[in-house]
ROMARLO-195816 format. One line per 10 residues: number of its first residue (from 1); for each residue x, y, z of N, C-alpha, C, O, CB. Coordinates in steps of 0.2 Angstrom, whole numbers. Glycine has a CB too. Layout:
REM residues N
NUM> X Y Z X Y Z X Y Z X Y Z X Y Z ~ ... .
END
This chain:
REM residues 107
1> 224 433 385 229 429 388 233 426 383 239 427 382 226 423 392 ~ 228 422 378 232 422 372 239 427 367 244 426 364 227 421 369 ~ 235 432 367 241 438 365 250 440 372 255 441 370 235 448 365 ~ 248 440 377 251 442 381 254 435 380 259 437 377 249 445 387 ~ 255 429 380 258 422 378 262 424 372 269 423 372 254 416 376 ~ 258 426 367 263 427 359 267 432 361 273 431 359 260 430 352 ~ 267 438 364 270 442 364 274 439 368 279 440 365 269 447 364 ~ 277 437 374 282 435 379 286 430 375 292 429 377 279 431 385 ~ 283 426 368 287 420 365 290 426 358 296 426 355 280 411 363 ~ 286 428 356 292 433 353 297 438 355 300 441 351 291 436 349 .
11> 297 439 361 299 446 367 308 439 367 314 439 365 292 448 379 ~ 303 434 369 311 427 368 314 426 363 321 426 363 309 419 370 ~ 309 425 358 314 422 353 318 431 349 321 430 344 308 417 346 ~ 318 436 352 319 442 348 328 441 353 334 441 351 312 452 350 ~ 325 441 360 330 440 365 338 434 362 344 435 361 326 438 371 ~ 334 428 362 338 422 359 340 422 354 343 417 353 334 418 359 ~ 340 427 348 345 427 343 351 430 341 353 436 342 342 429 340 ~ 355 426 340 360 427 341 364 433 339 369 435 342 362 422 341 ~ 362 436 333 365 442 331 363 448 334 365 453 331 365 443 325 ~ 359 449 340 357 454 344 361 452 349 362 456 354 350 455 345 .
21> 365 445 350 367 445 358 375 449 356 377 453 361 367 434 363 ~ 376 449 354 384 451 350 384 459 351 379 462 349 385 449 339 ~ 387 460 355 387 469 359 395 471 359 400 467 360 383 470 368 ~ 396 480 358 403 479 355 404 485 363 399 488 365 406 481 344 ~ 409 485 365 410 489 369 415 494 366 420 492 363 411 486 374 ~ 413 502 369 417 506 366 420 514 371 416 518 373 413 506 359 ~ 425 514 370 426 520 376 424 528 372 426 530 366 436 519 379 ~ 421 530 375 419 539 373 423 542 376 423 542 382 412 542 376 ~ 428 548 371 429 553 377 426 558 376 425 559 370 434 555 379 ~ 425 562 382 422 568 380 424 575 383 421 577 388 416 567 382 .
31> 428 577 381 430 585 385 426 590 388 420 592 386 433 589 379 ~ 430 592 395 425 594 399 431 600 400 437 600 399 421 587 406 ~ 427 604 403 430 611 403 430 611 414 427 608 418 422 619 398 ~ 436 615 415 435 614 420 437 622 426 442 625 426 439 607 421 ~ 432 623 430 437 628 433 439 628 440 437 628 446 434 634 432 ~ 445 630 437 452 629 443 450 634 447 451 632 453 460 630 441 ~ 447 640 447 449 644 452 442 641 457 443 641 464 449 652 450 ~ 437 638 454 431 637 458 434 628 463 434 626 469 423 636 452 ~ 437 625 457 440 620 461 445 620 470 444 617 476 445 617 456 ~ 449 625 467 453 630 472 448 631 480 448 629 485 454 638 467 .
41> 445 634 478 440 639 482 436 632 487 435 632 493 433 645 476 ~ 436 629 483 430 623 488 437 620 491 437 618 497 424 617 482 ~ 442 618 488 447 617 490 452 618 496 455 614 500 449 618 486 ~ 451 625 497 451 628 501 447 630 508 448 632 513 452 631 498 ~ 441 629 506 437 630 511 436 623 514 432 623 519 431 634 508 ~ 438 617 513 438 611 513 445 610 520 444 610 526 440 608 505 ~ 450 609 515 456 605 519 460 612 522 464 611 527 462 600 512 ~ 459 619 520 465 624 524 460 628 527 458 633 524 472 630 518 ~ 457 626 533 454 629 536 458 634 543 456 634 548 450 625 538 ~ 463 636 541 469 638 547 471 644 545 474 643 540 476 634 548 .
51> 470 652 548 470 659 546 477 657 540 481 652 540 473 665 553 ~ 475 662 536 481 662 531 481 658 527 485 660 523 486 661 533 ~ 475 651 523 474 647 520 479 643 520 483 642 516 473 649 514 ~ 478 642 527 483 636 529 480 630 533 474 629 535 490 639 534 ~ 484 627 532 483 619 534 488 614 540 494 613 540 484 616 528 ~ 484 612 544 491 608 548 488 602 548 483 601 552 493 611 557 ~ 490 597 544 485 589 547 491 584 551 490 578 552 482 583 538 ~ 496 588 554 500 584 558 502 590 564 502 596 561 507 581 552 ~ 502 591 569 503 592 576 502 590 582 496 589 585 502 596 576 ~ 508 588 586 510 582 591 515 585 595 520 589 593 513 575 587 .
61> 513 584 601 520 584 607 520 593 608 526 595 609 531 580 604 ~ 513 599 606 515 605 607 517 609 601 518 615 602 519 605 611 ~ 517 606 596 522 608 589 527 606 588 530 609 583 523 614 590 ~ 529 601 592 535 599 592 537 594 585 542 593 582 537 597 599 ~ 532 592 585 531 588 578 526 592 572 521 594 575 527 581 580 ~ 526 593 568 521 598 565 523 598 557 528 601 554 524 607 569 ~ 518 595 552 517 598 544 512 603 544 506 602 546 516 593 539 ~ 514 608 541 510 615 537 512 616 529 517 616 527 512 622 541 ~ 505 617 526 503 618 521 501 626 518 496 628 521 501 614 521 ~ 502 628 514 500 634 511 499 636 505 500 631 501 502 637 513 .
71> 498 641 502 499 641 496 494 636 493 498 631 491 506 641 496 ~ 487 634 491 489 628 488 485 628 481 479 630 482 488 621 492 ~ 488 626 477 486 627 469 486 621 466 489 616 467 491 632 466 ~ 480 624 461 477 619 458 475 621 450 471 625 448 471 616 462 ~ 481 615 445 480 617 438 479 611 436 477 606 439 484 620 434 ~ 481 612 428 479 607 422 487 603 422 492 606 421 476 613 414 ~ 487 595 423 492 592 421 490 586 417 487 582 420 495 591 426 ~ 493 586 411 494 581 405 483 584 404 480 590 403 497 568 409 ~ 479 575 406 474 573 408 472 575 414 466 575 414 475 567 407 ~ 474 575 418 474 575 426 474 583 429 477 589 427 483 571 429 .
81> 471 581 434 470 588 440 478 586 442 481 581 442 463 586 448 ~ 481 594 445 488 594 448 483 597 456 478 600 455 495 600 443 ~ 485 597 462 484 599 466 492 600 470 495 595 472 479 595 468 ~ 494 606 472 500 609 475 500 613 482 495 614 485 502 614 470 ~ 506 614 483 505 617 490 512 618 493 516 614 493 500 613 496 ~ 512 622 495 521 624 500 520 620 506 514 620 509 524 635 505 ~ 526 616 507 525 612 515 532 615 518 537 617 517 527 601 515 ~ 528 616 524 536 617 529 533 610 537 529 610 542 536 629 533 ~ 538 606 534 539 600 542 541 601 547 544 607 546 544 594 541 ~ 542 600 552 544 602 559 545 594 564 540 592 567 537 608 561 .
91> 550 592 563 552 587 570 557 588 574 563 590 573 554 581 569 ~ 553 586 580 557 588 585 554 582 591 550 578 590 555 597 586 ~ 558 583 598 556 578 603 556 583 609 560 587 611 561 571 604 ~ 551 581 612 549 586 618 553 583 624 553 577 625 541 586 619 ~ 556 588 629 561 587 637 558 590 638 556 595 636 568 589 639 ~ 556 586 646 552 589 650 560 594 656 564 591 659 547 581 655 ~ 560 599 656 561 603 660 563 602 669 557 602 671 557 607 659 ~ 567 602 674 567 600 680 565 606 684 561 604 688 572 597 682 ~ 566 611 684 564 617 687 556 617 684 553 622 687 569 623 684 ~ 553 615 681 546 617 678 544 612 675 548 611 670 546 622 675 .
101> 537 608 675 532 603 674 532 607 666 528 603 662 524 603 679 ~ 533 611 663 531 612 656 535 607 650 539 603 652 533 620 654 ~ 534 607 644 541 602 640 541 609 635 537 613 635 538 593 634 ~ 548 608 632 552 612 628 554 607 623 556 602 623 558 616 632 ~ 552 610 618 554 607 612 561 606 608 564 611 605 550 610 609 ~ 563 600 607 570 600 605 571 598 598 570 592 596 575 595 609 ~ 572 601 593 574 602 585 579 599 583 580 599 577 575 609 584 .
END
């Protein structure tokens, strides 16, 4: 009992001094290799799940409202991931037709 006492009062006094409490903080960098085509691919199999490695995360009113993505590429910028992609937008407001319950889309 006596040892486990000394040692807890030097475990403190090692703790309590003050030139161990003094800690310097410091940033590491470390170069990391990276591959784009595999980034791509998960990329892909991710967000362009639409024949053609396409993407639609906006369609409303029939199509009548509509962003599509394709193409979408991914490199090396500065520090930084670049992630790319062809958009084509689409707005428009849908009229309902009087001869026919359908809507037609107006551009």
């Amino acid at each position: 009992m006596r040892r486990i006492t000394l040692g807890i009062l030097w475990f403190t006094l090692f703790l309590s001094w003050p030139s161990y409490l003094c800690a310097a903080t410091e940033t590491v960098r470390m170069p990391i290799t990276l591959d784009y085509s595999l980034i791509r691919s998960v990329f892909i199999q991710q967000a362009y799940t639409h024949p053609g490695e396409r993407a639609v995360p906006l369609d409303r009113d029939n199509s009548c409202t509509q962003i599509e993505l394709w193409e979408p590429g991914v490199g090396p910028e500065q520090s930084m991931l670049k992630l790319g992609s062809n958009i084509k937008i689409r707005a428009g407001l849908p009229i309902e037709t009087f001869n026919s319950k359908s809507k037609k889309c107006k551009v």
